[in-house]
C-alpha positions in Angstrom: -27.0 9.0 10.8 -30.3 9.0 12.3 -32.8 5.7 12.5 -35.0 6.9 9.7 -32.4 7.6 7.5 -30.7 4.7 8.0 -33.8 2.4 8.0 -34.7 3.7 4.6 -31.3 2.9 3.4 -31.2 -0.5 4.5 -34.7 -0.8 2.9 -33.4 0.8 -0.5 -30.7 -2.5 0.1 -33.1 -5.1 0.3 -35.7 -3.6 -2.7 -31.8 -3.7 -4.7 -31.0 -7.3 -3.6 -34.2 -8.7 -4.0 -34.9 -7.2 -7.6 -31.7 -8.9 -8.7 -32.9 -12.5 -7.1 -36.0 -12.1 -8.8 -34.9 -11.0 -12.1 -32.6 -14.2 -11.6 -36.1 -15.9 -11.1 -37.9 -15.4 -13.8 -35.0 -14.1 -16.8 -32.2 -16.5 -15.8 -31.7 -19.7 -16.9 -33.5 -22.6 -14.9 -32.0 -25.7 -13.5 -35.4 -27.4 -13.1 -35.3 -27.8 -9.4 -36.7 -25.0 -7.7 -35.3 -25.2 -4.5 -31.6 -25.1 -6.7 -33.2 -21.7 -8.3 -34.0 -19.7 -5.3 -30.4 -21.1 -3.6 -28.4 -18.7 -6.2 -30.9 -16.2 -6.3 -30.5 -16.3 -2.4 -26.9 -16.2 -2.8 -27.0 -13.5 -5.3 -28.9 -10.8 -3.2 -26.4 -11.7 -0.3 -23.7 -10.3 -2.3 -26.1 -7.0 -2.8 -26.4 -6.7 0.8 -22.7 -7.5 1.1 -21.9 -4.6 -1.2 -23.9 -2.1 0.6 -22.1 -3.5 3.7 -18.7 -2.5 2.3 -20.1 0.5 1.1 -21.1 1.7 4.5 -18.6 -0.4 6.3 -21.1 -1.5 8.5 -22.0 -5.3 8.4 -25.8 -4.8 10.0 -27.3 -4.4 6.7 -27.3 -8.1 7.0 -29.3 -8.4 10.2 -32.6 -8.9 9.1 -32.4 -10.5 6.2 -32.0 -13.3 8.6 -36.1 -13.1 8.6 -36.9 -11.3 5.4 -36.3 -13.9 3.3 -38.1 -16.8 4.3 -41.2 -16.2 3.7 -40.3 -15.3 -0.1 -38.7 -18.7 -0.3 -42.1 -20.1 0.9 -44.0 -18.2 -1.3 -41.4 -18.6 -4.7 -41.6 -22.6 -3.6 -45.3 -22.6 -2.9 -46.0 -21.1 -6.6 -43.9 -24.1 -8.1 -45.4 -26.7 -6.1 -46.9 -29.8 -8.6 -50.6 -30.5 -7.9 -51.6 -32.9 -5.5 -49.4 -31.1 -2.2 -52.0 -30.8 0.5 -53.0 -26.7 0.9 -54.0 -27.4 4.7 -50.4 -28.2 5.4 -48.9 -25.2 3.0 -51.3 -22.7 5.2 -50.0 -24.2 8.5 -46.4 -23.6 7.9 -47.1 -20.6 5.9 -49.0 -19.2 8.9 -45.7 -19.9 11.4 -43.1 -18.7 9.0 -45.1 -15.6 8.1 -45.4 -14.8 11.7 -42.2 -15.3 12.8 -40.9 -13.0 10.2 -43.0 -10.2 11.3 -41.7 -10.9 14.7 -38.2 -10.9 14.2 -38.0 -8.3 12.0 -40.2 -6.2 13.7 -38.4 -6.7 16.7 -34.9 -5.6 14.7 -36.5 -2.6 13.9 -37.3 -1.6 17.3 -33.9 -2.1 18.2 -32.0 -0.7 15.7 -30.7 2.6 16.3 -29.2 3.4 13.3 -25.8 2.6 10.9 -23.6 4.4 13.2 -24.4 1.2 15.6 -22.7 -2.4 14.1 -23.7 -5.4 16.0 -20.7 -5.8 18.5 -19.9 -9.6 17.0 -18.9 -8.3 13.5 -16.0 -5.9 14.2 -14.8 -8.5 16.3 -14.9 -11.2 14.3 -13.5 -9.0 11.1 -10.6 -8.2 13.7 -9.7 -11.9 14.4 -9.6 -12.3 10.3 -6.4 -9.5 10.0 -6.4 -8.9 6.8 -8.5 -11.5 5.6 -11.6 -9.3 6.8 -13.0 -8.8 3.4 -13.3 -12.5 3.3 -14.4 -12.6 7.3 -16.6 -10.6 6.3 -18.1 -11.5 3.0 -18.3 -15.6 4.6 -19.0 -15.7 8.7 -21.0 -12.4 8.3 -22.8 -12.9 5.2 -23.1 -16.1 3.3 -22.4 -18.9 5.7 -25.6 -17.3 7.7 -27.6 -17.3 4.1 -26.5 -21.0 4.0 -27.7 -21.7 7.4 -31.0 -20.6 7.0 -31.3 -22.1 3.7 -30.6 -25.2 5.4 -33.2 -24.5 7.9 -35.2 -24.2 5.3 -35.6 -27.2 3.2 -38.0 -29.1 5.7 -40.5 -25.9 3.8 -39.4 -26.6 0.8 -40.1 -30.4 1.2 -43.7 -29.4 3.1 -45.1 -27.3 0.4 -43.8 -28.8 -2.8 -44.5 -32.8 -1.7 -47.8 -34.1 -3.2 -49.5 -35.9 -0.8 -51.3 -35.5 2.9 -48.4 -37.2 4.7 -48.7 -37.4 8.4 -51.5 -34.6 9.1 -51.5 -35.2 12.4 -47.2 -34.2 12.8 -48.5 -31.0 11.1 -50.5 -30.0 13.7 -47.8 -30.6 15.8 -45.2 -28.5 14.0 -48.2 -25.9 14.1 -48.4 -25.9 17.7 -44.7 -26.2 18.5 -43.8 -23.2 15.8 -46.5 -20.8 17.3 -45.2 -21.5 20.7 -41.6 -20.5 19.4 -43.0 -17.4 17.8 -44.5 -16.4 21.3 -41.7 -17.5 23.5 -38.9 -15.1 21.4 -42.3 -12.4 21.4 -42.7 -12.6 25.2 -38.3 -12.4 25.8 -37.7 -10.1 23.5 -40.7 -7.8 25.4 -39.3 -8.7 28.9 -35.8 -7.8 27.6 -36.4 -4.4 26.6 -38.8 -3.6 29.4 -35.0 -4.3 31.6 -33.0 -2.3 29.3 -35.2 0.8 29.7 -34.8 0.7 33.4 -32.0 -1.1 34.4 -29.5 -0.7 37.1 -25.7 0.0 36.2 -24.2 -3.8 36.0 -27.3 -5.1 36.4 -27.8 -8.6 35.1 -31.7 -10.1 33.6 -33.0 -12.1 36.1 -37.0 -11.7 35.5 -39.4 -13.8 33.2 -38.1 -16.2 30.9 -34.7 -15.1 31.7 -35.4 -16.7 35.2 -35.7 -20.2 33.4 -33.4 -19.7 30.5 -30.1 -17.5 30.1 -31.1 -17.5 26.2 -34.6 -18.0 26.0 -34.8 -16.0 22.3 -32.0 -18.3 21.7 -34.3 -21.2 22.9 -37.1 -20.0 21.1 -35.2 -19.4 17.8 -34.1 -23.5 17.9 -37.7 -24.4 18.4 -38.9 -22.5 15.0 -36.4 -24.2 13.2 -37.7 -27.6 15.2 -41.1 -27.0 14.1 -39.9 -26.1 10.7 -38.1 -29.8 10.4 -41.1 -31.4 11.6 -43.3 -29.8 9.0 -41.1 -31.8 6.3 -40.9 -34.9 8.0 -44.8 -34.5 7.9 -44.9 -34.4 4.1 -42.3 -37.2 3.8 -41.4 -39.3 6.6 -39.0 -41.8 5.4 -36.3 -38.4 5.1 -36.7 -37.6 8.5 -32.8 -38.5 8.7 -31.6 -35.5 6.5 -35.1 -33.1 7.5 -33.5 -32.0 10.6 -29.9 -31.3 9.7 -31.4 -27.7 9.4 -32.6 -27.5 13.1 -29.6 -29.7 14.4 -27.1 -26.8 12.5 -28.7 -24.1 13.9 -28.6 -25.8 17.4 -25.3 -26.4 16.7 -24.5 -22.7 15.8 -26.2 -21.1 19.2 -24.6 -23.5 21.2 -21.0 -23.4 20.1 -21.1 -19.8 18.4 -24.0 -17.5 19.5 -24.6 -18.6 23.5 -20.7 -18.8 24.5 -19.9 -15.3 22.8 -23.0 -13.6 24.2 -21.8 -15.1 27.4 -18.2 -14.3 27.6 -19.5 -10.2 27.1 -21.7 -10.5 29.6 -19.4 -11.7 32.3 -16.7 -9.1 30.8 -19.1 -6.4 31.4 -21.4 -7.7 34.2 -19.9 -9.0 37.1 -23.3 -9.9 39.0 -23.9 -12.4 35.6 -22.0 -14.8 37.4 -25.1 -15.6 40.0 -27.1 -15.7 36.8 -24.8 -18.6 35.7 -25.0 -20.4 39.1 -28.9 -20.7 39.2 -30.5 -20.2 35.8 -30.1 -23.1 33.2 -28.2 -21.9 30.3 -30.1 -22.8 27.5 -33.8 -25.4 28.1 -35.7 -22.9 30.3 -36.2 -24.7 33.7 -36.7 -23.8 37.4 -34.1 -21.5 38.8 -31.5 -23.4 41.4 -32.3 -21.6 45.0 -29.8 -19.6 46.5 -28.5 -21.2 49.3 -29.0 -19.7 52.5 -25.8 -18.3 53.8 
């Protein structure tokens, strides 16, 4: 199946999924607390993507709604806010999220080469289950990562539904830090398919940001989520404690999950990786150790 086809099928997917969340919305039964609302209309277009992921047997439908959905929660959160939350803030962590969406998805996109590709983690973890994949599947692939970002996004939740001005100045920060994020992942991502195109058989990245950083997107990713935590501790300070469980579970995920898998296939299939490993820091991008002179 060709890209267009198949980008217009995943497309058809998402328009499905996110017609049932909103019709959940605005005809089913409230629970008073809109952050509780958009959680099951979250979870219930998961299980629309989930079913066109069993349909197709191909698990990538689920890709990008990593970054689709984020800035509808913003925007269904924003729309319920009470009066009294301070706009200024709202704009500046609508500005980041927005941005970052575009990025990431756009960035999916140009990647994707169709559904006769699956991302190489899901048939592998759907192996592992036996004959548990449906559930595999259905859980690691689909709702646990719904949950995640969920998580990660409460801090936005708390920023644009708090009345109050809260600690201005921390917004400015989280402004900063998230628009730095968005660039960082920008710039990889650019860098990393600049190498693909050309690249040597075996040949392991080396240049840029992957000189500092084996995972810079990686990097990058953590520091959106950062920023995303800071934006809520700037609305209400005194939760910083349970603001960052977002960002600390996604650092959390990378680190034990993401980073060692994308790791162990690299080595498997790039024997020159190994000098990668030796001299470039594996996840905090920092000077490359020098090669010592034989």
């Amino acid at each position: 199946m060709n890209k267009t086809r198949s980008l217009a099928i995943v497309t058809v997917a998402y328009v499905v999924a996110l017609g049932v969340a909103a019709a959940w919305l605005t005809l089913g039964p409230s629970t008073g607390r809109p952050w509780l609302d958009a959680l099951i209309a979250d979870g219930l277009a998961t299980l629309v993507v989930f079913g066109f992921s069993r349909g197709f047997h191909n698990s990538s439908f689920y890709d990008a709604y990593w970054s689709v959905v984020p800035p509808l929660l913003l925007c269904y959160w924003w729309s319920q806010a009470p009066p009294g939350v301070d706009r200024l803030r709202c704009w500046l962590v609508a500005i980041v999220v927005v941005l970052w969406a575009i990025r990431l998805t756009a960035n999916w996109v140009y990647a994707f080469p169709g559904l006769h590709h699956e991302d190489w983690r899901y048939p592998k973890l759907k192996a592992q289950a036996g004959r548990f994949e449906p559930v595999a599947d259905l859980f690691a692939i689909h709702l646990i990562p719904t949950c995640q970002v969920f998580l990660g996004m409460v801090p936005v939740y708390v920023a644009v539904t708090r009345p109050g001005a809260g600690l201005a100045w921390l917004s400015w920060v989280a402004f900063v830090i998230g628009l730095a994020a968005v660039a960082l992942e920008l710039v990889a991502d650019v860098q990393m398919h600049r190498f693909v195109a050309d690249r040597a058989p075996g040949a392991a990245m080396d240049r840029g940001l992957w000189s500092w950083s084996r995972h810079p997107n990686y990097f990058g990713e953590f520091s959106f989520w950062f920023a995303m935590a800071l934006f809520g501790i700037a609305a209400a300070p005194a939760d910083w404690w349970w603001l960052i469980i977002g960002a600390v579970a996604m650092l959390a995920m990378f680190l034990g999950a993401s980073i060692p898998m994308m790791e162990e296939r690299s080595l498997e299939r790039r024997p020159a990786y190994q000098d990668v490993v030796d001299r470039v820091s594996r996840f905090v991008p920092r000077p490359p150790k020098r090669t010592a002179l034989p």
